[in-house]
Structures are given as C-alpha cells and as structure tokens.
N, C-alpha and C positions, 0 to 999 in steps of 0.2 A: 750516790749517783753512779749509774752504769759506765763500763767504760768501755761497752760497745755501741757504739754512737745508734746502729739500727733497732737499737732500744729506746731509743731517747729522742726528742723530738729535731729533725734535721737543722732547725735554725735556733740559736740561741737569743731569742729574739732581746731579753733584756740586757746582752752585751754587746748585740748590735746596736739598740738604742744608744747604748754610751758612747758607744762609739761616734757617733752622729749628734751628737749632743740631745737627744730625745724627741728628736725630728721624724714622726712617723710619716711623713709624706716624703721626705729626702730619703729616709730609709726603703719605702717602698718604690721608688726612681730609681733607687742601687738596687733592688732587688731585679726591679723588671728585665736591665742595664746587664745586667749578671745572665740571665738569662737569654737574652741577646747573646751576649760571647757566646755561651756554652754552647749555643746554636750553632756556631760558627767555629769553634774548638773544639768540639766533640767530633764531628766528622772528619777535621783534619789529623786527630791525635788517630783516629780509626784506620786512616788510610796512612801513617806514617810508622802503625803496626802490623799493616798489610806491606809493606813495605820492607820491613827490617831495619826500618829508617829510626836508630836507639836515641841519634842526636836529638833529634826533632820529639820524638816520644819525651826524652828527660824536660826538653826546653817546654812544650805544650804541658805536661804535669807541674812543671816548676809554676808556669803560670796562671793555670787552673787553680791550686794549691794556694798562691796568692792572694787573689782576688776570693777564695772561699774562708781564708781567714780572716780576712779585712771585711766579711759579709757575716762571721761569727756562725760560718757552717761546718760542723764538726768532724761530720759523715762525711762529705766531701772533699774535706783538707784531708783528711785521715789518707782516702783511697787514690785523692791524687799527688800525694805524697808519695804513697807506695808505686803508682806510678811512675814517677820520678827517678825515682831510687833505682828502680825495676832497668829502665831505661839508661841512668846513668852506669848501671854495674853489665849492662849487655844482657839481661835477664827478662827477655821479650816476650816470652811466656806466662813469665809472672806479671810481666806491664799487663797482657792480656787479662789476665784472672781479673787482674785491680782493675782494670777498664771495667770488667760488668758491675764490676761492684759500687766503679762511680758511677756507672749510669742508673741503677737500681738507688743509688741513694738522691742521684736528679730528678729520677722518677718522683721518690718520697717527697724530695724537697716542694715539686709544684703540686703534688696530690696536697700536700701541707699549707702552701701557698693559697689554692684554689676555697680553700674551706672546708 
C-alpha cells in the first residue's frame, strides 16, 4: 500500500463500513454530513489564515482531522493534521501549503464520491 494518500483512493470505504457496522446508507448520511461541515470549515479555516488567527487555524484542523478519521479519509486527516500542527507551532505558512493540499484532496474526495 502507498503511503501517499493522493495515490490511493481518498476514502477507505471498507473501514468506513466497520465503522458503522456495514450500514451503507448511514455511511453515505455521514459522508453527505461531512461535506456539509467542510462547506462551512473550509471557508472559516481560509479566513482564520488570512487572518494570522494560529488559535483558530489549529482548533479548525484539529476538527477537520476528526471528523476525517472517523469518516476513514486518509488524504484529508493526513493534511489536516498538518494543518493543525502548522497552526499549533505558529507555522502559518506551512498551515497555508497544507490548506491546498486539503482542499485538493476534498476536491478528490467528492470527484470520488460523485462517480
């Protein structure tokens, strides 16, 4: 297995499943669900690193990060992880880099999603 997630398919779909006990319609209500947030996190984490605002950056990646492991999304825990980090260590440039980099892998995720 790769262990650059933009190699590899953005959802781990059979450890999502487990997660949910194999509930593909619950699964796909948490996926939709997820999507929602990011709609709504992703523009705030944008303007909290237009900002200079590192609290807010760590706290939005912390949450992002969350809710993308509990969704068994690999690409997108990974980047907003490193956002996180970025943010908790005052490293607002590098939160920046890891920003396109989640969004290019939310990109993948709904191209993925979509079919």
């Amino acid at each position: 297995m790769s262990s650059n997630p933009s190699e590899s398919s953005p959802l781990n779909r059979a450890e999502a499943l487990e997660r949910v006990g194999g509930d593909e319609a619950f699964l796909e209500e948490l996926l939709s669900i997820y999507q929602e947030e990011f709609a709504e996190k992703s523009p705030a984490l944008a303007e909290a690193l237009a900002n200079q605002d590192a609290k807010s950056v760590r706290e939005i990646g912390h949450y992002i990060k969350g809710a993308s492991a509990n969704l068994s999304l690999p690409g997108l825990q990974a980047a907003s992880f490193d956002i996180e980090k970025a943010g908790a260590d005052g490293r607002l440039e590098d939160a920046k880099a890891a920003y396109q980099t989640l969004l290019s892998e939310y990109d993948r995720l709904k191209k993925h999603l979509a079919g």
